[in-house]
OpenMM code with the backbone's topology and positions (N, CA, C; nanometers):
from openmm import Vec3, app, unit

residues = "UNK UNK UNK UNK UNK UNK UNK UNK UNK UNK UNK UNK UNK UNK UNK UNK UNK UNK UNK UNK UNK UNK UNK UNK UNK UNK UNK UNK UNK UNK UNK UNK UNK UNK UNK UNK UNK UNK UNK UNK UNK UNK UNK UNK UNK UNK UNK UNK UNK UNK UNK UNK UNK UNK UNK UNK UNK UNK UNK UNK UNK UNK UNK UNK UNK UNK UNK UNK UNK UNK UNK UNK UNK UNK UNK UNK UNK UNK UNK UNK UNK UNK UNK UNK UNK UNK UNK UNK UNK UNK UNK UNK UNK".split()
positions = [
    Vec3(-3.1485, -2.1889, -0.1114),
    Vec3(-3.1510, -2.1693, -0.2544),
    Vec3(-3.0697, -2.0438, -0.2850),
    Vec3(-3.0043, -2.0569, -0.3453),
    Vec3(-2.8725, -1.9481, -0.4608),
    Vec3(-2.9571, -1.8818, -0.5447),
    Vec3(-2.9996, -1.7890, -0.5240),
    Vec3(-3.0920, -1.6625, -0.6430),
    Vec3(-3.0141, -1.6009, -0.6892),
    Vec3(-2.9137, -1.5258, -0.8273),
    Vec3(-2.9154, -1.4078, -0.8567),
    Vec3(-3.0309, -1.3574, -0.9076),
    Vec3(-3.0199, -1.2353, -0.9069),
    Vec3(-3.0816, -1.1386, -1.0071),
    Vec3(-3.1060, -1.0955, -1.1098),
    Vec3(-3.1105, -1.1459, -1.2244),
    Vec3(-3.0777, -1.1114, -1.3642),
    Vec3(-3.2201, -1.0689, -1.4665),
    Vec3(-3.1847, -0.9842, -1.5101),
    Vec3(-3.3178, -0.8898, -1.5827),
    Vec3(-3.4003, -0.8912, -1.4708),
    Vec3(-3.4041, -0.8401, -1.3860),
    Vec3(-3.5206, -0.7837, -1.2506),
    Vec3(-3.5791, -0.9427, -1.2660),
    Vec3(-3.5547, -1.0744, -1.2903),
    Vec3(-3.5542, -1.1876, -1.2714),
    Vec3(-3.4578, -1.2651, -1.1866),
    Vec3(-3.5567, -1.3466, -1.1111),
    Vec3(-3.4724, -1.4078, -0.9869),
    Vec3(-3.4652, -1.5468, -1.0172),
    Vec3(-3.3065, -1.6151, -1.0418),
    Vec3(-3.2727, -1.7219, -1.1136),
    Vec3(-3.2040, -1.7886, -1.0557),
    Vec3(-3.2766, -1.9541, -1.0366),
    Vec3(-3.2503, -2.0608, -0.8934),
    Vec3(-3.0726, -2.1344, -0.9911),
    Vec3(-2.9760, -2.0788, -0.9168),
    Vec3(-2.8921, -2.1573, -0.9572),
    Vec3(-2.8697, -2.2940, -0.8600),
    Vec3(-2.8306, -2.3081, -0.7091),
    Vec3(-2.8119, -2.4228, -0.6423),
    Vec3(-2.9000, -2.3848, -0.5060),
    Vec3(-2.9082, -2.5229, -0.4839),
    Vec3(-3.0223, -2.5332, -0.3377),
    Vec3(-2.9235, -2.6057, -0.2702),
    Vec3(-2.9195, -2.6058, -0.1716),
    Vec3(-2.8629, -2.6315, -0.0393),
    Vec3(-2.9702, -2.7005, 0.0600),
    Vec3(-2.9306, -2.8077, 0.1452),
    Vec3(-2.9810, -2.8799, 0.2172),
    Vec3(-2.8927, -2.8704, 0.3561),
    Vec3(-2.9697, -2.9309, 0.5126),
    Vec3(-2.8815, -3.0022, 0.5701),
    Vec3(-2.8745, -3.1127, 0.6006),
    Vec3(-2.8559, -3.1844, 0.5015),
    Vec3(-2.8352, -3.3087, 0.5457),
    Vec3(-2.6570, -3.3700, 0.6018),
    Vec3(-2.6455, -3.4802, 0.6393),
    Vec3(-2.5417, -3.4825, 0.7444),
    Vec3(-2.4603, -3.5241, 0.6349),
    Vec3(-2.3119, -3.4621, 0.6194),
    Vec3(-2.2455, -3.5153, 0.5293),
    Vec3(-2.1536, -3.5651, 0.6016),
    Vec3(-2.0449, -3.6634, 0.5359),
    Vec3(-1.9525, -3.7386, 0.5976),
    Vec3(-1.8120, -3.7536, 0.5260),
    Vec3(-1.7248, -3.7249, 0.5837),
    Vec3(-1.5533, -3.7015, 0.5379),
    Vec3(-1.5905, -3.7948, 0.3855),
    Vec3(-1.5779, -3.9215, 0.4407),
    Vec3(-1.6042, -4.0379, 0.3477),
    Vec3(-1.6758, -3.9555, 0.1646),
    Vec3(-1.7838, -3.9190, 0.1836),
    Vec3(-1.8568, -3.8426, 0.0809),
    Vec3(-1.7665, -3.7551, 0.0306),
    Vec3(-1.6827, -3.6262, 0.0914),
    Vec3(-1.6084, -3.5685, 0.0352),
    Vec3(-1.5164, -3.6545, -0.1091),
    Vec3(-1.4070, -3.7290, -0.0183),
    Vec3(-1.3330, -3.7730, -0.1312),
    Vec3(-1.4205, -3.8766, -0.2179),
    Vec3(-1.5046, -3.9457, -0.1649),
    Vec3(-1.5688, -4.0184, -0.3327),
    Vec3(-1.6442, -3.9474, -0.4311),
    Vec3(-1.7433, -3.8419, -0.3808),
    Vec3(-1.8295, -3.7878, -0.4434),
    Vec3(-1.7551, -3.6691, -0.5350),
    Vec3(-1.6999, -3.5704, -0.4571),
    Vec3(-1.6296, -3.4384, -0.4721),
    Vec3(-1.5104, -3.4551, -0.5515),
    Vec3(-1.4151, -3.5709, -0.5312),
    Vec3(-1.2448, -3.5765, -0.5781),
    Vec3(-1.2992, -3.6230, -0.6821),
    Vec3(-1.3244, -3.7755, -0.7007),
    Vec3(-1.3823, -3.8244, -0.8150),
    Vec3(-1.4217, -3.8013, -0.9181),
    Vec3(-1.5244, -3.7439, -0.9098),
    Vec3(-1.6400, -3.6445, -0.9896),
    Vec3(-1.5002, -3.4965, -1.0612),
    Vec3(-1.4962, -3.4637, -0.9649),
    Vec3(-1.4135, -3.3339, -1.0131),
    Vec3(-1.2463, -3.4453, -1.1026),
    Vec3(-1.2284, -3.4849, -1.1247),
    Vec3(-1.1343, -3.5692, -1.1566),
    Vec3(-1.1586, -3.6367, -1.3497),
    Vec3(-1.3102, -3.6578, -1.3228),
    Vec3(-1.3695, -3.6996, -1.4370),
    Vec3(-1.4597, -3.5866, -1.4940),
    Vec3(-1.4858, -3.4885, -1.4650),
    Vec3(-1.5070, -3.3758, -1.5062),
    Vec3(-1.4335, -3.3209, -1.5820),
    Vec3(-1.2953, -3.2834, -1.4655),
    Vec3(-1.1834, -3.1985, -1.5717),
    Vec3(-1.1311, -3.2774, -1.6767),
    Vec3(-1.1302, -3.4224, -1.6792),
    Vec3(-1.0472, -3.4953, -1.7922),
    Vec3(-1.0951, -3.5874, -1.9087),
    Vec3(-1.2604, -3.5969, -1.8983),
    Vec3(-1.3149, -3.6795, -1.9535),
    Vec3(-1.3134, -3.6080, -2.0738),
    Vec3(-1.2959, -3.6293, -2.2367),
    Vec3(-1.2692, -3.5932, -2.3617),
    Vec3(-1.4414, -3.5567, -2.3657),
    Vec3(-1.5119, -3.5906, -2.3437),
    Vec3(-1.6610, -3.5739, -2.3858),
    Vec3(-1.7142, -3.4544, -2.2221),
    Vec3(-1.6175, -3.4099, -2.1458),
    Vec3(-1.6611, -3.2914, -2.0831),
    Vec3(-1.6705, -3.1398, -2.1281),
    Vec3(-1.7962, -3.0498, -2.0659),
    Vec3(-1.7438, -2.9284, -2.1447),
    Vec3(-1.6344, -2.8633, -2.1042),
    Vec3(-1.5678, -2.8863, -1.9737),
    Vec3(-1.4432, -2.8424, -1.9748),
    Vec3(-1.3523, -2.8791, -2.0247),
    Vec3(-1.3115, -2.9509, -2.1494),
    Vec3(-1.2321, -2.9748, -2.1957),
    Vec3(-1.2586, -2.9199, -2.3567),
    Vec3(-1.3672, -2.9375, -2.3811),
    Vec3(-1.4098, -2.8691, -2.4892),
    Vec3(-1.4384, -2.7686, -2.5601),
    Vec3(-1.4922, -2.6416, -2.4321),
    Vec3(-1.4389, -2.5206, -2.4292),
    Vec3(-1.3970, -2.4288, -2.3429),
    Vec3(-1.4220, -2.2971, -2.3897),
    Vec3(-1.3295, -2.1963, -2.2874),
    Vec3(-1.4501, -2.1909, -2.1741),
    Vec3(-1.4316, -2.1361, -2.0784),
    Vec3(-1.5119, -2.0837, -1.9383),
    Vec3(-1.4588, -2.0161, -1.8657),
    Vec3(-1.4756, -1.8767, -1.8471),
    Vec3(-1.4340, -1.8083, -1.7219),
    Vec3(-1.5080, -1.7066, -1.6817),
    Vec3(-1.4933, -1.7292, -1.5374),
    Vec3(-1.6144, -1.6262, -1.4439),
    Vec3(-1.5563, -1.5186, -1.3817),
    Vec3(-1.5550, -1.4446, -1.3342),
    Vec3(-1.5005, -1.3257, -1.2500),
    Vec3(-1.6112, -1.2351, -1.1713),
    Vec3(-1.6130, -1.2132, -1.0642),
    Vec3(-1.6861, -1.1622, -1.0098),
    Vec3(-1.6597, -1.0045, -0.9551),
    Vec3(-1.6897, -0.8962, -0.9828),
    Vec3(-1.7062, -0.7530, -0.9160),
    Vec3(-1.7419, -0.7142, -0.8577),
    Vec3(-1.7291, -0.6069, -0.7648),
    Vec3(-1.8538, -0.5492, -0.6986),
    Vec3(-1.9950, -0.4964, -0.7780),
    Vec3(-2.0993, -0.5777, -0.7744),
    Vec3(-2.1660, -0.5988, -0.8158),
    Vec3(-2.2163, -0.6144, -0.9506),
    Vec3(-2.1238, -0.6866, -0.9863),
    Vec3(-2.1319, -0.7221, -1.1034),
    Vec3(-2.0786, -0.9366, -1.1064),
    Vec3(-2.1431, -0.9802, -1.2385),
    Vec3(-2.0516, -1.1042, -1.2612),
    Vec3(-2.0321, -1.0833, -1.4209),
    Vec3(-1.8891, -1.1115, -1.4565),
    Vec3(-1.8659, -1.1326, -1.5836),
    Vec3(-1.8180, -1.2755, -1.5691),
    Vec3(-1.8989, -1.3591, -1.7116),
    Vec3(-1.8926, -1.4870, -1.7417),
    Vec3(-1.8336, -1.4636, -1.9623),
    Vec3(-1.8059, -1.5813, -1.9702),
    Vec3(-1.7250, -1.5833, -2.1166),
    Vec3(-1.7051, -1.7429, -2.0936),
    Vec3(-1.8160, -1.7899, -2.2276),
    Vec3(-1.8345, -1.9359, -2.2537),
    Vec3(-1.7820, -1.9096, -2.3780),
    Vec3(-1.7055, -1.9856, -2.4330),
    Vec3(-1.6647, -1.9647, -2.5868),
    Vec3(-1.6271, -1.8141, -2.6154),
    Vec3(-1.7014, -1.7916, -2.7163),
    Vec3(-1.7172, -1.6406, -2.7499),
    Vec3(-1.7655, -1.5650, -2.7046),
    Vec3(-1.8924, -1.6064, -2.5963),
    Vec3(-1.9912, -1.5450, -2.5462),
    Vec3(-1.9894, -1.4605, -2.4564),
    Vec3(-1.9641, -1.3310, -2.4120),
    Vec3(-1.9978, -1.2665, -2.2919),
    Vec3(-2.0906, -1.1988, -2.2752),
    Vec3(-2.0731, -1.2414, -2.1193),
    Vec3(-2.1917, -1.1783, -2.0708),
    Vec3(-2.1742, -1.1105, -1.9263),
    Vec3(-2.2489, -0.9756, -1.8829),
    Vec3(-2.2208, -0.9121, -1.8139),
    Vec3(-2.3539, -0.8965, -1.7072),
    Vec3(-2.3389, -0.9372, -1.5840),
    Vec3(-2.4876, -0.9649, -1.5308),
    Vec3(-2.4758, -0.8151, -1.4330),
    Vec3(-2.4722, -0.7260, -1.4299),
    Vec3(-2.4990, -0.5844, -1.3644),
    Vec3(-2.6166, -0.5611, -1.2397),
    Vec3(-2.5925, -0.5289, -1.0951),
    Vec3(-2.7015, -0.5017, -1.0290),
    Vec3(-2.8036, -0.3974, -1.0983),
    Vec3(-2.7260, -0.3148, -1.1242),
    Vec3(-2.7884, -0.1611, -1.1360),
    Vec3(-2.8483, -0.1190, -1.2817),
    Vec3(-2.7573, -0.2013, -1.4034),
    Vec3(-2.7447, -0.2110, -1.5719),
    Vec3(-2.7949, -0.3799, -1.5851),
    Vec3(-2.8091, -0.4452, -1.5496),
    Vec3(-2.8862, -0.5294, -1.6308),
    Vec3(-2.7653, -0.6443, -1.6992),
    Vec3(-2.8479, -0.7000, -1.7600),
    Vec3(-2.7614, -0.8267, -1.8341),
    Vec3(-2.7284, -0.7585, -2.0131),
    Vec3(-2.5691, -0.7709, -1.9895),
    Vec3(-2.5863, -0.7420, -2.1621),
    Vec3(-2.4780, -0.8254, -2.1960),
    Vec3(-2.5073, -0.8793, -2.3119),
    Vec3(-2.4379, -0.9786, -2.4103),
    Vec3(-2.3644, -0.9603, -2.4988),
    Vec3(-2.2912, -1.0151, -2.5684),
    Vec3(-2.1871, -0.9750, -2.6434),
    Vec3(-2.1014, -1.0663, -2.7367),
    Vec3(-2.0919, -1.1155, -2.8327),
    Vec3(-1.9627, -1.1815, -2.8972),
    Vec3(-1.8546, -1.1546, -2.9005),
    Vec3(-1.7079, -1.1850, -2.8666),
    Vec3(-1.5859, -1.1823, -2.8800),
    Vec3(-1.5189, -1.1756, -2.9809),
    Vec3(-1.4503, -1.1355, -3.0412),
    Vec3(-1.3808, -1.1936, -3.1467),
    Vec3(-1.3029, -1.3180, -3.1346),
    Vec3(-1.2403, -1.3383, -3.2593),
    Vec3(-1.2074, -1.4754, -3.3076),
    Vec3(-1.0201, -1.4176, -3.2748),
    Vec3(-0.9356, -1.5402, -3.1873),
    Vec3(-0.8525, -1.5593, -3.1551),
    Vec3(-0.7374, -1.5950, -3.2614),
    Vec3(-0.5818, -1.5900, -3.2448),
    Vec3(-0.5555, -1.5957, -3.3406),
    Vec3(-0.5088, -1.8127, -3.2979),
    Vec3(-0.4051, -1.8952, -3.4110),
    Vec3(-0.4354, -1.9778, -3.4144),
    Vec3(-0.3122, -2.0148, -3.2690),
    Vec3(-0.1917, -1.9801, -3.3250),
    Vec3(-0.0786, -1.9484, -3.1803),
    Vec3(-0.0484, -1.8127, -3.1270),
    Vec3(0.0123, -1.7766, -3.0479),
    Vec3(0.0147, -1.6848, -2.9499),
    Vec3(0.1844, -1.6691, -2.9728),
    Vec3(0.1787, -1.5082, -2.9907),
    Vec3(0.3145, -1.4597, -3.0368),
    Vec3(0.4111, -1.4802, -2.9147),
    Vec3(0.5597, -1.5293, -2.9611),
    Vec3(0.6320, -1.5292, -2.8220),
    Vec3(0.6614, -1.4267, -2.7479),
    Vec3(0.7073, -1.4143, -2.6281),
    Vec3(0.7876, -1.2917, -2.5106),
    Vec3(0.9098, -1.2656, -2.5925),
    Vec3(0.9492, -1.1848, -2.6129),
    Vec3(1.0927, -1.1492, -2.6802),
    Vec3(1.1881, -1.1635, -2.5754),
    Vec3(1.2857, -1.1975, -2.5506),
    Vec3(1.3805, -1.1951, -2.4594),
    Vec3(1.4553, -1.3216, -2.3826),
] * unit.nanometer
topology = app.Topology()
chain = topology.addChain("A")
for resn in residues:
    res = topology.addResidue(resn, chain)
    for name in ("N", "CA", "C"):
        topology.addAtom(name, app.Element.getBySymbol(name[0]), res)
């Protein structure tokens, strides 16, 4: 089981087994899946933003607007983003 830490709370993200896996499983389960994930119109990756980054001891995550900063030492603190503009100015040159 995958615990972080968050607010002096210990939070089950994935469990792990051993059960026997097989090449075969890779590409149907794993390619597949990840295939219809990234492209399906009704996925949230297509729908919004997501990005994770990890520090020394720290994780910064940003769903939409949302960040959030999960800290060993400081704790979890939250935050709204501002609002983006609609296009992105060109490189001059």
């Amino acid at each position: 089981m995958l615990q972080p830490l968050i607010d002096g709370q210990w939070a089950s993200i994935y469990r792990f087994d051993l059960d026997l896996q097989y090449q075969a499983d890779y590409y149907e389960i794993y390619e597949m899946s990840n295939h219809y994930v990234s492209t399906d119109p009704q996925s949230v990756f297509m729908n919004n933003l997501l990005v994770a980054r990890l520090a020394l001891g720290r994780r910064i995550g940003l769903f939409n607007r949302a960040l959030s900063v999960h800290d060993e030492r400081e704790g979890t603190q939250k935050a709204r983003t501002g609002r983006c503009g609609q296009t992105a100015p060109r490189a001059s040159g």
